[in-house]
C-alpha positions in Angstrom: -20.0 -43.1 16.4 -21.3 -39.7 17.5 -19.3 -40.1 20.6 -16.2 -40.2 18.7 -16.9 -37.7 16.4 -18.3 -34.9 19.2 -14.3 -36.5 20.6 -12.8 -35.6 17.1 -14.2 -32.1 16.3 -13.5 -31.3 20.1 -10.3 -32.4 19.4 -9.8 -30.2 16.4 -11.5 -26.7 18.3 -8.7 -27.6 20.9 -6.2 -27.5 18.3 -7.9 -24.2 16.7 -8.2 -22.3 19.6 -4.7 -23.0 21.5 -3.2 -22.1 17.9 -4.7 -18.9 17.8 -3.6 -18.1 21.3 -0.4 -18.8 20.0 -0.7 -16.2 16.5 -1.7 -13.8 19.5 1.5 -14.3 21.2 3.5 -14.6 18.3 2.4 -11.3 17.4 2.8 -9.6 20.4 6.5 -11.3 20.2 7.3 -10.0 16.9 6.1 -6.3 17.9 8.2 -6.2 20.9 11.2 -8.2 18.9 11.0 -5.6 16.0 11.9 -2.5 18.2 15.2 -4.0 18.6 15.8 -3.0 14.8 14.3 0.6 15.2 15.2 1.3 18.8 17.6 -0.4 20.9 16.3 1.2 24.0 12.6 1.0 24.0 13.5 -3.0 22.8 15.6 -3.0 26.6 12.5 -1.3 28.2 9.9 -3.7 27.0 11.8 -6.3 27.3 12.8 -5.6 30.9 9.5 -5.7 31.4 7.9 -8.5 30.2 11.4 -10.5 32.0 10.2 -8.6 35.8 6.4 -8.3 35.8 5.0 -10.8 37.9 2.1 -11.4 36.0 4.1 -11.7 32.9 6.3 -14.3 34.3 3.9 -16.2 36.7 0.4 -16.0 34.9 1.1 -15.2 31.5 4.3 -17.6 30.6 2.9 -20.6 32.3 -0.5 -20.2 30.2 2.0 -19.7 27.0 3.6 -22.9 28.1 1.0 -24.9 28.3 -0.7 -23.7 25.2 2.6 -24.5 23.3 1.9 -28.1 24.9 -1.8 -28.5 24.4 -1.1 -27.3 20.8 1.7 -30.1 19.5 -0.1 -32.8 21.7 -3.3 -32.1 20.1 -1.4 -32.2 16.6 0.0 -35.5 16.8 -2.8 -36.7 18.5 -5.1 -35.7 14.9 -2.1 -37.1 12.7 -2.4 -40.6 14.6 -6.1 -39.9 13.9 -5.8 -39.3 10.8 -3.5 -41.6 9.6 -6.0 -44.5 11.4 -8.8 -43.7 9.3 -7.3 -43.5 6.0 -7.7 -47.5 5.5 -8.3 -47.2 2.0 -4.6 -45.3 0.0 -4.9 -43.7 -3.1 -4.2 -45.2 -5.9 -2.2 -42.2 -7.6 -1.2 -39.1 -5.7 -1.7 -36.0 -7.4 0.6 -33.7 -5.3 -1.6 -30.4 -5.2 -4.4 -31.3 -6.9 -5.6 -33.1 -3.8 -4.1 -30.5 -1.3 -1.1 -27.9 -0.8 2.2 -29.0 0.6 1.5 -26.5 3.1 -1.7 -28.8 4.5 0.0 -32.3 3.6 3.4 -31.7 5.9 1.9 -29.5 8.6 3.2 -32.5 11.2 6.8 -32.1 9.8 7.0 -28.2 9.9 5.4 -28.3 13.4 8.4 -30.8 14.3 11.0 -28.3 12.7 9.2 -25.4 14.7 8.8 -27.6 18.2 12.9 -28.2 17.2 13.6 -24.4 17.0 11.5 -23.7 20.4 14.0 -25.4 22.0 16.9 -23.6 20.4 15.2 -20.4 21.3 14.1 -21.6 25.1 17.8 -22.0 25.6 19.3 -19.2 23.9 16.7 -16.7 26.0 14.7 -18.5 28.4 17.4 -20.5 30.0 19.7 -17.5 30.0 17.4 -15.6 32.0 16.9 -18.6 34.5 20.5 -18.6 35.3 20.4 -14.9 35.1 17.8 -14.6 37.6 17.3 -17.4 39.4 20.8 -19.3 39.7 23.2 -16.3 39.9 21.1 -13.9 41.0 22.7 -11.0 39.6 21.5 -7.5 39.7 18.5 -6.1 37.5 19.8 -4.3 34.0 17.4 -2.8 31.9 19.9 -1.8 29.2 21.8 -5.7 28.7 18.7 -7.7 26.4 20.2 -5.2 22.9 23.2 -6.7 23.6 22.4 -10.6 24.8 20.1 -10.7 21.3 22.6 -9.1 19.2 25.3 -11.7 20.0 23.2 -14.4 19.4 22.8 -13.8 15.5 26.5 -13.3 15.5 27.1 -17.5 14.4 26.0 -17.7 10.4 25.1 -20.8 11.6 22.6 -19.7 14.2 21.0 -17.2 12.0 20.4 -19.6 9.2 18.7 -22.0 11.5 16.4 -18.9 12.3 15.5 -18.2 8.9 14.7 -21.5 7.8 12.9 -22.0 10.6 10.6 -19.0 10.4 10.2 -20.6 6.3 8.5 -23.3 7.6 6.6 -21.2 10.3 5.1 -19.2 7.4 4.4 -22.0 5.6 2.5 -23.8 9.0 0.7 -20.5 9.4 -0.6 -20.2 5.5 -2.5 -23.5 6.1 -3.3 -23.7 10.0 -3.9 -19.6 10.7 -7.4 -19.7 8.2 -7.8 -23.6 9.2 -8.4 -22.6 12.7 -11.3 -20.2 11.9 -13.1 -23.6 10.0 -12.5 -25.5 12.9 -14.2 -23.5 14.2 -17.0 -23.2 12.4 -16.9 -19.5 11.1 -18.0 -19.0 7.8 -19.7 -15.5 7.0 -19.4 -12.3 4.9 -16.4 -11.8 6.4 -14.9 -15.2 5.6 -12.8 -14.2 2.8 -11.2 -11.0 4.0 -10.7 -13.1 6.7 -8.7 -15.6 5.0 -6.8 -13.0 2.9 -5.6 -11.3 6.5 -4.9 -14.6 7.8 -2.1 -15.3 4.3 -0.8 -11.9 5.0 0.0 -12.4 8.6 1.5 -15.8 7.6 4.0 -14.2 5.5 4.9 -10.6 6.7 5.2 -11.8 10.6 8.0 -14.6 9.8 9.5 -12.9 7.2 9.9 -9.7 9.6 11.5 -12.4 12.1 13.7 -13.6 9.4 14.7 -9.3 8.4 15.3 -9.1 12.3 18.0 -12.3 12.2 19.5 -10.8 9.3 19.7 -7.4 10.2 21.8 -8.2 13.8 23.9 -10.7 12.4 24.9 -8.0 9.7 25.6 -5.4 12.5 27.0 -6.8 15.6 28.0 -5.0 18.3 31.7 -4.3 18.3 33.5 -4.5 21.6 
């Protein structure tokens, strides 16, 4: 019994840890992403060089990859878990009064978000395989403005965005402060802790969502 329990809280610090690497990233992504609203050309710069550093592309993206992997496993690997041990139902479900929808559906938001991932590995990612890799073309620091611009242009592609940054915000108001009690923090700085951790999960996805709106709003005419 210990055994599996030391297997079930090691389990859950997994979970906790390769989620927060992810906030990280998803913060630094949102930073970088933003500029493209205020300033088409340091957006081009950065992001120029986060696509041609070599420790960007061969250190830092593999790491981010695998922590996108070590985070889903590990959460369907808890929901099997979890779903195991609960051999006694409840007699009467009480909605929020046992828990927020946030906490009871994190598995189907994380699908939705996994979903999206894909959308967005192969509206970027693959583009800049082909781009780089396939047809070798020459290095332009001034085309990502445009390449992100036209992909908002689709309504239908820009509402996928937003709804999937909803249910991002709504992964993050449960899982961000979840991690830290994984974890085991709980001290005098607990609370402002969690308040910073509800903020973040609403101003970061709804600032995606403002960045989706904004280009689809204002593309770039030819």
């Amino acid at each position: 019994m210990s055994g599996l329990i030391r297997s079930s809280i090691a389990r859950k610090v997994t979970m906790a840890l390769s989620g927060l690497f992810l906030v990280l990233f998803l913060a630094q992504h949102f930073t970088i992403n933003f500029t493209s609203v205020i300033s088409p050309d340091t957006f081009n710069q950065w992001s120029h060089f986060m696509g041609y550093n070599p420790v960007v592309q061969y250190i830092f993206q593999p790491i981010l990859i695998a922590g996108v992997i070590v985070h889903f496993v590990m959460g369907f690997v808890l929901e099997i878990q979890n779903n195991k041990a609960r051999n006694v139902k409840y007699a009467k479900f009480n909605g929020n009064r046992n828990s927020t929808w946030a906490s009871r559906n994190m598995i189907i938001s994380g699908l939705v978000i996994l979903a999206f991932l894909g959308l967005h590995m192969y509206d970027f990612w693959v583009h800049e395989i082909d781009y780089k890799y396939i047809e070798v073309l020459p290095q332009d620091p001034s085309r990502y403005y445009a390449e992100t611009v036209e992909k908002f242009v689709p309504l239908w592609r820009t509402v996928l965005y937003i709804i999937a940054f909803v249910l991002l915000s709504l992964h993050l108001w449960h899982g961000f402060a979840s991690s830290f009690q994984s974890m085991g923090v709980n001290n005098k700085y607990t609370p402002g802790l969690k308040v910073f951790c509800k903020i973040f999960a609403v101003a970061v996805p709804f600032g995606f969502i403002i960045i989706a709106i904004y280009h689809h709003l204002n593309p770039i005419i030819h």
